[in-house]
MIDOSE-1310 file (N, C-alpha, C; in nm, 2 decimals, decimal comma, always signed):
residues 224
xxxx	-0,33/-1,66/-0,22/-0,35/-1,55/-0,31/-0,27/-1,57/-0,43; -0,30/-1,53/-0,53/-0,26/-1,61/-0,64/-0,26/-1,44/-0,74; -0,16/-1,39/-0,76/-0,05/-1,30/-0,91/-0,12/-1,28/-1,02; -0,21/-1,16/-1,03/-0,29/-1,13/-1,15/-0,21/-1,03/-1,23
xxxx	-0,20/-1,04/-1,40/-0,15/-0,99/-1,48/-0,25/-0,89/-1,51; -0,20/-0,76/-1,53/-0,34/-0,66/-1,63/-0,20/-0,60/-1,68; -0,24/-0,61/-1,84/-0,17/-0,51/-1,90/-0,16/-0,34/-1,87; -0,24/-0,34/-1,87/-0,30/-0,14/-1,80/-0,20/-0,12/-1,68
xxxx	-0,15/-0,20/-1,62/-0,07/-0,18/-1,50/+0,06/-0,13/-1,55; +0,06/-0,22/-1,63/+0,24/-0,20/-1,70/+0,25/-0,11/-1,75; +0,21/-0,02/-1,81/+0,26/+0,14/-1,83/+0,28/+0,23/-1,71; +0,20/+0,18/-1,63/+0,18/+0,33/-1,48/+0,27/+0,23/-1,40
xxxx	+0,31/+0,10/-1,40/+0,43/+0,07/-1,32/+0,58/+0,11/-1,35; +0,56/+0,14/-1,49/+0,72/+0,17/-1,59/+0,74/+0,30/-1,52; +0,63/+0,38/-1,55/+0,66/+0,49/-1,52/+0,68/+0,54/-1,37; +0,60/+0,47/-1,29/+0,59/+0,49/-1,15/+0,79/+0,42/-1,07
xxxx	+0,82/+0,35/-1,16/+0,89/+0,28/-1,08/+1,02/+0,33/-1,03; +1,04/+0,43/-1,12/+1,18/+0,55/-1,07/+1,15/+0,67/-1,12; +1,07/+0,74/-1,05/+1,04/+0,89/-1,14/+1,13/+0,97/-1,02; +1,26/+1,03/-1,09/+1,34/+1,16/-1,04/+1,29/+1,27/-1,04
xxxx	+1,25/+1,32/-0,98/+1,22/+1,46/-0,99/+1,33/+1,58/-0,90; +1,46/+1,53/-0,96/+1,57/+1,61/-0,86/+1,60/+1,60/-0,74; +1,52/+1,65/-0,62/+1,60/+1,64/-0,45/+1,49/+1,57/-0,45; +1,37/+1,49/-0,52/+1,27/+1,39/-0,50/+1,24/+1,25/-0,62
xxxx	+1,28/+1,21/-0,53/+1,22/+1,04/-0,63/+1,11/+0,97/-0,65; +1,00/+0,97/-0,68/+0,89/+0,92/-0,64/+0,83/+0,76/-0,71; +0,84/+0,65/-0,65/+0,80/+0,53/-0,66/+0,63/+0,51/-0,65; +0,62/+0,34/-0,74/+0,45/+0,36/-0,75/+0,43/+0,22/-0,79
xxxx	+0,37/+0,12/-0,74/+0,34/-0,02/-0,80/+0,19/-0,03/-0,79; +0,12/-0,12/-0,86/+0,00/-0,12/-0,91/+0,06/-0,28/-0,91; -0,06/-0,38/-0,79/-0,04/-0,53/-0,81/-0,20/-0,57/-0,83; -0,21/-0,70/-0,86/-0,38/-0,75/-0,82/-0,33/-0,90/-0,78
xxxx	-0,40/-0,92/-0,75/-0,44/-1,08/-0,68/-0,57/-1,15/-0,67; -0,60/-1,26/-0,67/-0,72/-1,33/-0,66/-0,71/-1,36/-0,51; -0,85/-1,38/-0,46/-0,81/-1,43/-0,29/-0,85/-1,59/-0,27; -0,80/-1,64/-0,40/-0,80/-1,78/-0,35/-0,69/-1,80/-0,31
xxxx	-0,69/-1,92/-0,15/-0,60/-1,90/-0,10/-0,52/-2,03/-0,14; -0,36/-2,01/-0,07/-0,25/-2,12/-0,11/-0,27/-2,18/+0,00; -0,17/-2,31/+0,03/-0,18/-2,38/+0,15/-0,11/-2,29/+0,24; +0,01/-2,15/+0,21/+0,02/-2,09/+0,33/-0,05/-2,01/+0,38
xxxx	-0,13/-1,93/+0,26/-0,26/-1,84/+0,32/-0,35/-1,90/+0,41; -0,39/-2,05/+0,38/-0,48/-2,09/+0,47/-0,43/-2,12/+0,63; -0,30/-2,10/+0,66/-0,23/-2,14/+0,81/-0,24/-2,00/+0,86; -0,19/-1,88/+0,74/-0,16/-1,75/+0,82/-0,33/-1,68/+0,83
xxxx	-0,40/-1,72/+0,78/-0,56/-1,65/+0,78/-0,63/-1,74/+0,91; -0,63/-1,82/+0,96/-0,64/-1,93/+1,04/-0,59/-1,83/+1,18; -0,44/-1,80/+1,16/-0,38/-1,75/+1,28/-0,43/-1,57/+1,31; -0,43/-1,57/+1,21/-0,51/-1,40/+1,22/-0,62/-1,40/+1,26
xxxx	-0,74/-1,51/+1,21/-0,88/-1,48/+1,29/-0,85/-1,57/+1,42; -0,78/-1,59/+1,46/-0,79/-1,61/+1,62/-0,71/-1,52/+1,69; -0,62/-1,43/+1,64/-0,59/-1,27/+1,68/-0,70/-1,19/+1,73; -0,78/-1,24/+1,59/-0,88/-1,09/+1,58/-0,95/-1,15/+1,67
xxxx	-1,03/-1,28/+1,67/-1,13/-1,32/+1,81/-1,08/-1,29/+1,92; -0,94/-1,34/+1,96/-0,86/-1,36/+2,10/-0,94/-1,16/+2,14; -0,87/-1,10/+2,04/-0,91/-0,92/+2,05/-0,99/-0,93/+2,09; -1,10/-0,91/+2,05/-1,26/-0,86/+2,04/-1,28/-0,94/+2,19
xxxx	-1,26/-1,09/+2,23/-1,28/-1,09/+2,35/-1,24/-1,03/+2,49; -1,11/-0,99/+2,45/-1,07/-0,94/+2,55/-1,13/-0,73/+2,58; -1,14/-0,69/+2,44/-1,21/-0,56/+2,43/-1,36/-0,56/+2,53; -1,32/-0,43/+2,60/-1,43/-0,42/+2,69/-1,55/-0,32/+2,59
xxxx	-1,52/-0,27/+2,45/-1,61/-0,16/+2,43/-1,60/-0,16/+2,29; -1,61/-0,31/+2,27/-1,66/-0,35/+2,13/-1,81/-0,36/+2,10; -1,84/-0,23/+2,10/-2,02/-0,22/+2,05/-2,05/-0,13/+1,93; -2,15/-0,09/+1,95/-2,20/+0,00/+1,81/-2,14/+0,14/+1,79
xxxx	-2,09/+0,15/+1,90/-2,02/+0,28/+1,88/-1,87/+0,27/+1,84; -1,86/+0,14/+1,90/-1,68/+0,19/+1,88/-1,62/+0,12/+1,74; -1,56/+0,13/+1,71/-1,45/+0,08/+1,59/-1,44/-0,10/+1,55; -1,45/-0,11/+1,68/-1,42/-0,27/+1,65/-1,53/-0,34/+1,67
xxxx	-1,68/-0,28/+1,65/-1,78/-0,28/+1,57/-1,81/-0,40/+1,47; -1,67/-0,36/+1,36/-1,65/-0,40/+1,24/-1,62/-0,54/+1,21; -1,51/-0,56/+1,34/-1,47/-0,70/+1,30/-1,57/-0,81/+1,41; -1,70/-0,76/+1,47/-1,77/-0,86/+1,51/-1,86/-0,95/+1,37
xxxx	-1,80/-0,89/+1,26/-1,90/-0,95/+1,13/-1,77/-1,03/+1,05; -1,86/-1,16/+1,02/-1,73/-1,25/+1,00/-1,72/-1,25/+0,88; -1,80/-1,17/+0,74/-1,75/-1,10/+0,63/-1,61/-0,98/+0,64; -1,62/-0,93/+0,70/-1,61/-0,81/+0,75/-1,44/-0,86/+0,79
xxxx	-1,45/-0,94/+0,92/-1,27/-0,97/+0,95/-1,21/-1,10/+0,84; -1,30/-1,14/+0,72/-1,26/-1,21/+0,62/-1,19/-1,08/+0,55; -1,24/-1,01/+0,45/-1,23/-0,89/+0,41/-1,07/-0,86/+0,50; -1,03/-0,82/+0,64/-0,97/-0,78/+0,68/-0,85/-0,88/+0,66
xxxx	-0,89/-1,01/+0,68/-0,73/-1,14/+0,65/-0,69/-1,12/+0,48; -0,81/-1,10/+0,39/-0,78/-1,09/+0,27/-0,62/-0,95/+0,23; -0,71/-0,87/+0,29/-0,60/-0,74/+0,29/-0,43/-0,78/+0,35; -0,49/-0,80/+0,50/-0,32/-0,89/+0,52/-0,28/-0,98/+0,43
xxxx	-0,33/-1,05/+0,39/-0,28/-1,19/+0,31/-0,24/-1,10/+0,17; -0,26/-1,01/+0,16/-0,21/-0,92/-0,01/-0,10/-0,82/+0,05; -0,08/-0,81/+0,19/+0,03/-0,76/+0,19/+0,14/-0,85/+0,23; +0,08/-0,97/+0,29/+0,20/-1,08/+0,27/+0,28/-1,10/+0,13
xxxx	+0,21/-1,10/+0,04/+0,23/-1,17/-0,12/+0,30/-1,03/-0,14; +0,27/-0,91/-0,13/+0,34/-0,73/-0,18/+0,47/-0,75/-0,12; +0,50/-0,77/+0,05/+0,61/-0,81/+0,06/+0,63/-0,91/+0,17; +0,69/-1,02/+0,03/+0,71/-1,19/+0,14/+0,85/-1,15/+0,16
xxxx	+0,93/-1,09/+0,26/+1,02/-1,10/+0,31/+1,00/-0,99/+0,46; +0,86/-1,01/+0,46/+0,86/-0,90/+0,57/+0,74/-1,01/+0,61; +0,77/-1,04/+0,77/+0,70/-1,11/+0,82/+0,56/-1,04/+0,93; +0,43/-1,11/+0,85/+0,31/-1,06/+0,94/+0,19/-1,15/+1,01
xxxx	+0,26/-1,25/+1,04/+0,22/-1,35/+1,11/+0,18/-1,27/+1,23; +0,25/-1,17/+1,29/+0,22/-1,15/+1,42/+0,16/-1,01/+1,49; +0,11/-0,95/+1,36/+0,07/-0,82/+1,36/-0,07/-0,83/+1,43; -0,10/-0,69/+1,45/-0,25/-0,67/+1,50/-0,32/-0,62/+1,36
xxxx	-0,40/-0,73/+1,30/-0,46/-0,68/+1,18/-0,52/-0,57/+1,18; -0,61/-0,57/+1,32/-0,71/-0,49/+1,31/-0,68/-0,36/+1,36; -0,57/-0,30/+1,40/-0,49/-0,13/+1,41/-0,48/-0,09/+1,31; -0,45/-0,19/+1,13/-0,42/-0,13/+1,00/-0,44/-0,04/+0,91
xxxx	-0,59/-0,09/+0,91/-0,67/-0,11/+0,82/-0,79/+0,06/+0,81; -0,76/+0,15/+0,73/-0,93/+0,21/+0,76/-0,95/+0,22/+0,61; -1,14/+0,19/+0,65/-1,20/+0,26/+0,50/-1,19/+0,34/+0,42; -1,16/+0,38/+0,31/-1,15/+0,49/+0,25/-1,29/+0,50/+0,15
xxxx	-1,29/+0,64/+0,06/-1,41/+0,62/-0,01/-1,26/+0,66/-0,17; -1,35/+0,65/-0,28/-1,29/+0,72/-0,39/-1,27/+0,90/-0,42; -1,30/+0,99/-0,29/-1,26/+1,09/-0,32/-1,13/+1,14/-0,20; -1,20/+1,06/-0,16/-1,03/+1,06/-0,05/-0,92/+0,98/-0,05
xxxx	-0,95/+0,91/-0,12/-0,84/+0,84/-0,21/-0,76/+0,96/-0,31; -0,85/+1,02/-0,39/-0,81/+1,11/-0,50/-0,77/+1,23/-0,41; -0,81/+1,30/-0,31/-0,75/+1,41/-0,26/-0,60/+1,37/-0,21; -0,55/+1,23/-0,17/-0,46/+1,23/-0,14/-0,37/+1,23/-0,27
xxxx	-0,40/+1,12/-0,36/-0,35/+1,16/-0,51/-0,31/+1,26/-0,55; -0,41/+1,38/-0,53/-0,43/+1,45/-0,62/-0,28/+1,60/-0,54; -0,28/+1,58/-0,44/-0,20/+1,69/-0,36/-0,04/+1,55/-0,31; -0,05/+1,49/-0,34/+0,09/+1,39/-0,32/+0,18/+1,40/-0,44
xxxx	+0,08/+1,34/-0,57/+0,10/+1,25/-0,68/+0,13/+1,43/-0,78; +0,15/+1,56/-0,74/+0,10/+1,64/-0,83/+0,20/+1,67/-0,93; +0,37/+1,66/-0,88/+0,43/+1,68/-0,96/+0,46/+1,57/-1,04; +0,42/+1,41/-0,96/+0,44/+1,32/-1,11/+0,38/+1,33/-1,18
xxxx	+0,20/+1,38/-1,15/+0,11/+1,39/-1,24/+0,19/+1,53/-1,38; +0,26/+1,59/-1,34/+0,29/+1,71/-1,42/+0,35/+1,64/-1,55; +0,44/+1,54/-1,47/+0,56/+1,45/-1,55/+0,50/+1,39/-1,70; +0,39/+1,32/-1,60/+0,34/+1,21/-1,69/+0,27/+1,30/-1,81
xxxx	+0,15/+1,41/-1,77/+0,15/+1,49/-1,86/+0,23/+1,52/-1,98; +0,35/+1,55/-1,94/+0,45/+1,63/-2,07/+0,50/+1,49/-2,13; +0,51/+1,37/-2,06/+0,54/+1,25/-2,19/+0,44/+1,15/-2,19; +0,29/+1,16/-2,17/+0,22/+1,08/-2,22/+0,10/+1,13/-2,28
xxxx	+0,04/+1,01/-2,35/-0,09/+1,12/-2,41/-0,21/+1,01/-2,30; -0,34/+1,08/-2,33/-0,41/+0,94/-2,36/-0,51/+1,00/-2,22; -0,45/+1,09/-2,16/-0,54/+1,15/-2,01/-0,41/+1,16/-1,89; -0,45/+1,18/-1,82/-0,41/+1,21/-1,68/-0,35/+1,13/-1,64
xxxx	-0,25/+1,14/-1,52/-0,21/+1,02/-1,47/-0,35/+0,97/-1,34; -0,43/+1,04/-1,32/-0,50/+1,00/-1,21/-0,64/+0,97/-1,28; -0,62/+0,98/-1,39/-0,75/+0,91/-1,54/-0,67/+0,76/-1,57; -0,57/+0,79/-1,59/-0,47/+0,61/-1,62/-0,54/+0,54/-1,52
xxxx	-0,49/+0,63/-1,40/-0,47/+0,50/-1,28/-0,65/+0,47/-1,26; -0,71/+0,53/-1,28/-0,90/+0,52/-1,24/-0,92/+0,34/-1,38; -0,87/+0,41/-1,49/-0,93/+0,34/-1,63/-0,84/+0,17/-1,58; -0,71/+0,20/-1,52/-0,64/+0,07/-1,54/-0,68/-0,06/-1,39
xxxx	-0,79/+0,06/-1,26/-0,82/-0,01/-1,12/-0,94/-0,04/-1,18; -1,02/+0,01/-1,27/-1,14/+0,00/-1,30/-1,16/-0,10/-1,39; -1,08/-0,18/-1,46/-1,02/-0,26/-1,51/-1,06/-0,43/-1,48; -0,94/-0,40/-1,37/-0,90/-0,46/-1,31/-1,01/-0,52/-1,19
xxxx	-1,06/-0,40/-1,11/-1,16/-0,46/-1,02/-1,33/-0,36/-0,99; -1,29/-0,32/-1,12/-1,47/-0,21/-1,12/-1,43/-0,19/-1,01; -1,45/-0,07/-0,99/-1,43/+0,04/-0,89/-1,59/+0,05/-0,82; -1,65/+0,06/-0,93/-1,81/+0,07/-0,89/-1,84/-0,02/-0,75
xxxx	-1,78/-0,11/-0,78/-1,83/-0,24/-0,66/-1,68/-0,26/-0,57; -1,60/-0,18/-0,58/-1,53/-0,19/-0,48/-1,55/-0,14/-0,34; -1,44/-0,15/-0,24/-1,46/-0,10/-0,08/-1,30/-0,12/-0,11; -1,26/+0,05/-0,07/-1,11/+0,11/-0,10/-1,05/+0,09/+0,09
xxxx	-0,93/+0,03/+0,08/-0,91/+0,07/+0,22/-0,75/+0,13/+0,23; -0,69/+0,16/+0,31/-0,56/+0,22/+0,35/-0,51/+0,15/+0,48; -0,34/+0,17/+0,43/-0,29/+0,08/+0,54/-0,20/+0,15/+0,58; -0,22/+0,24/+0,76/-0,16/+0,29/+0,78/-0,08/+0,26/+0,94
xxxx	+0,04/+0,22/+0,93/+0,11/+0,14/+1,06/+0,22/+0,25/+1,12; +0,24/+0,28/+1,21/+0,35/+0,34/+1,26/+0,47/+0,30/+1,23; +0,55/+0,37/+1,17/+0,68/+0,35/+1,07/+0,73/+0,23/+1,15; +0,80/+0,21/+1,23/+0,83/+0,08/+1,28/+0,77/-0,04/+1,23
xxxx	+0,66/-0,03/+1,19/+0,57/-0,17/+1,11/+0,53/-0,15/+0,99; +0,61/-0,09/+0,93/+0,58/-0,04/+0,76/+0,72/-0,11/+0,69; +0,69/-0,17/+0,64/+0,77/-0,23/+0,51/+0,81/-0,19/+0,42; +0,71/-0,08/+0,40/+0,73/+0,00/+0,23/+0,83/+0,12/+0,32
xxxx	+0,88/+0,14/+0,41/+0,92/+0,27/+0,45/+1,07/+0,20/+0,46; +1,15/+0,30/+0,31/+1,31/+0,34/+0,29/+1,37/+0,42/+0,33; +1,50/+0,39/+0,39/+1,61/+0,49/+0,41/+1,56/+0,61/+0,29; +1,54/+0,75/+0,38/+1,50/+0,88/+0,26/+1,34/+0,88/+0,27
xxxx	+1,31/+0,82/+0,34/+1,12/+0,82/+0,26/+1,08/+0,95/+0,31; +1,01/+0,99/+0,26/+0,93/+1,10/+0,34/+0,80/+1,12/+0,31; +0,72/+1,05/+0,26/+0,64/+0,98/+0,27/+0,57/+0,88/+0,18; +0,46/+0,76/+0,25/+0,44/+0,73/+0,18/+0,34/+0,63/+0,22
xxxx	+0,19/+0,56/+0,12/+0,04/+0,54/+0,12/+0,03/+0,40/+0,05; +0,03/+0,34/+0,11/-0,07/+0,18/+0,10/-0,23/+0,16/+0,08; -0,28/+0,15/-0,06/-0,41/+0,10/-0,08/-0,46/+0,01/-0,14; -0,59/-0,05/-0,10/-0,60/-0,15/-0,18/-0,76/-0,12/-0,18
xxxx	-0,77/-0,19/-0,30/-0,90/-0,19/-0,40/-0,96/-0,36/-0,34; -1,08/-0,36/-0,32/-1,09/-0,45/-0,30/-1,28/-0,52/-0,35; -1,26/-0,58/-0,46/-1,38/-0,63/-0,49/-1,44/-0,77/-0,44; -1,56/-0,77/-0,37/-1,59/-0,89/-0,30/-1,65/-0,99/-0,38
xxxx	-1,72/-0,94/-0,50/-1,78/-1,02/-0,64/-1,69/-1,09/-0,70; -1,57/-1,02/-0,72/-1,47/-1,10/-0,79/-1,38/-1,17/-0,71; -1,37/-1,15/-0,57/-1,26/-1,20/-0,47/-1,11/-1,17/-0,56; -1,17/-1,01/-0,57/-1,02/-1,02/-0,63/-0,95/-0,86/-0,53
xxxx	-0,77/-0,80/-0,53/-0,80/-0,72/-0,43/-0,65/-0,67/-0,58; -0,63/-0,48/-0,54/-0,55/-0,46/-0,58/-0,47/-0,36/-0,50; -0,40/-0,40/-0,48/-0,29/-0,30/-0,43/-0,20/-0,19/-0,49; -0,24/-0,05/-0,44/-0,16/+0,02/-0,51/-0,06/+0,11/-0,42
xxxx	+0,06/+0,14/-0,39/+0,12/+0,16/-0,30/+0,22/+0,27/-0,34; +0,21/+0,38/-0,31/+0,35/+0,47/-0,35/+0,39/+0,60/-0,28; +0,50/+0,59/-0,26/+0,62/+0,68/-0,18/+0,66/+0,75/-0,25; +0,76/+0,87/-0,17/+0,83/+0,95/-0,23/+0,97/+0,96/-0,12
xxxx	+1,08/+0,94/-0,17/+1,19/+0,94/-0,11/+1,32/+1,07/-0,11; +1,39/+1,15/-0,05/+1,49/+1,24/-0,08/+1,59/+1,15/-0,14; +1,62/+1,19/-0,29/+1,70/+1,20/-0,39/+1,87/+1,21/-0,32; +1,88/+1,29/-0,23/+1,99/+1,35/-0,17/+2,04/+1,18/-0,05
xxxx	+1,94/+1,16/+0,03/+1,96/+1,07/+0,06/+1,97/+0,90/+0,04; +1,87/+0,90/-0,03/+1,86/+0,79/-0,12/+2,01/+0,71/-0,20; +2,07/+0,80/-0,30/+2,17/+0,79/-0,38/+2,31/+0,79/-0,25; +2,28/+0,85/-0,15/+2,40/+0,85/-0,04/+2,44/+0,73/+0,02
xxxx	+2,32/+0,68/+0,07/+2,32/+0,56/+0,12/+2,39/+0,44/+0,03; +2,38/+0,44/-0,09/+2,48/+0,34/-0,21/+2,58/+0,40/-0,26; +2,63/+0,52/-0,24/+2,77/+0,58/-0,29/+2,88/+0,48/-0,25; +2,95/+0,47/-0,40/+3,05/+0,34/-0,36/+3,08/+0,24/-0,27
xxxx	+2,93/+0,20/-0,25/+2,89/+0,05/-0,24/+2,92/+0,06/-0,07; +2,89/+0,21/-0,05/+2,88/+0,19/+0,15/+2,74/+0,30/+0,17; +2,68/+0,23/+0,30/+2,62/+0,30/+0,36/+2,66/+0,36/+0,47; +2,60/+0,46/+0,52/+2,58/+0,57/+0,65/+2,49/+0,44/+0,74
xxxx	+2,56/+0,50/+0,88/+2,46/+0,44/+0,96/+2,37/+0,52/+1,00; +2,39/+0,63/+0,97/+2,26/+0,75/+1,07/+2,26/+0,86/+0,95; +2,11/+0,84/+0,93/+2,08/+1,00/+0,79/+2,18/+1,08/+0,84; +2,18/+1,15/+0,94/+2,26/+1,26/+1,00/+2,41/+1,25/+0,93
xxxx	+2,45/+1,15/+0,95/+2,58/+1,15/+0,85/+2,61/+1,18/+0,72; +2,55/+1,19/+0,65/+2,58/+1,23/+0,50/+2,66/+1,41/+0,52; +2,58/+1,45/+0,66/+2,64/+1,64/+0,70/+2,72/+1,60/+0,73; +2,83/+1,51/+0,80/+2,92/+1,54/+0,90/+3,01/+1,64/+0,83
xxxx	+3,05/+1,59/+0,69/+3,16/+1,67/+0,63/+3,13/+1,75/+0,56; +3,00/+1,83/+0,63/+2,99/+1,95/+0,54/+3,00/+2,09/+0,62; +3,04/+2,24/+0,58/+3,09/+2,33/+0,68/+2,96/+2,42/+0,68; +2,93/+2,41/+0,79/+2,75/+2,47/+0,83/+2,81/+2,62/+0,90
């Protein structure tokens, strides 16, 4: 996978990348990639589709009905290494050699994407409002993915892992949405990924250069 520049990114990442909104902080990156692969993408996509096969063989009720349907089409569990392999490159210090690709991953369409936007993103959207011009923040983000990988011809998907295998999940989070854009014309995918963390806790955890070992600590010394 190989590091695509779009200028359009770089305004909604300036702004995405520490927005305080008082007892809330809210983070936001916007990456793209091409899916030609490196010589490590081709070892760890290698080991993934014999995950996904080793699966599907051993699945007793992989048919038309069930879910894993999906990955009997070898477009289909390409598509699925492509998305791993962009979350390897989002974050190479978190190891996914050994994940179950296929638990990750669901379809999304473009309005379920935006309803989650639209009821998550509402008070940065307020933000961006009062210091930008030019449209919306959820008009930015449409004009700068549309860009990047025509939306028209994209297949949106979400990556959702139980906190123990989430990477993007920080001391403080409380919540937070992994998606990626993914155009099969271009073989290109984008990732757009963003959380919202307590303010209160967040800033606690680096107070002169120590951490709490347990959220619960930042109360001890307070009189309830």
């Amino acid at each position: 996978m190989k590091f695509l520049e779009y200028t359009p990114f770089d305004r909604l990442n300036d702004f995405l990348s520490h927005l305080n909104l008082g007892e809330r902080t809210i983070k936001g990156c916007l990456e793209a990639y091409s899916c030609k692969h490196t010589g490590i993408d081709k070892k760890l996509s290698l080991s993934l589709e014999n995950e996904i096969l080793d699966y599907l063989g051993k699945s007793s009720d992989a048919d038309s009905s069930s879910p894993d349907e999906f990955l009997l089409s070898r477009s289909s569990r390409k598509t699925l290494i492509y998305l791993v392999l962009t979350l390897n490159h989002v974050y190479p210090d978190y190891d996914f050699s050994a994940m179950q690709a296929h638990q990750f991953f669901t379809e999304e369409s473009w309005d379920s994407f935006k309803q989650i936007f639209d009821a998550y993103m509402l008070e940065a959207s307020k933000e961006w409002i009062e210091n930008n011009e030019g449209g919306s923040l959820l008009e930015m983000t449409y004009k700068a993915l549309d860009e990047a990988v025509k939306l028209a011809e994209c297949e949106i998907y979400s990556y959702n892992p139980n906190s123990d295998a989430d990477p993007s999940i920080e001391r403080g989070a409380i919540w937070s949405f992994n998606f990626f854009f993914y155009n099969r014309k271009l073989k290109r995918v984008v990732s757009f990924r963003f959380w919202c963390l307590s303010t209160l806790v967040a800033e606690g955890f680096h107070l002169d250069g120590t951490g709490y070992e347990e959220d619960g600590d930042i109360f001890d010394n307070m009189d309830i």
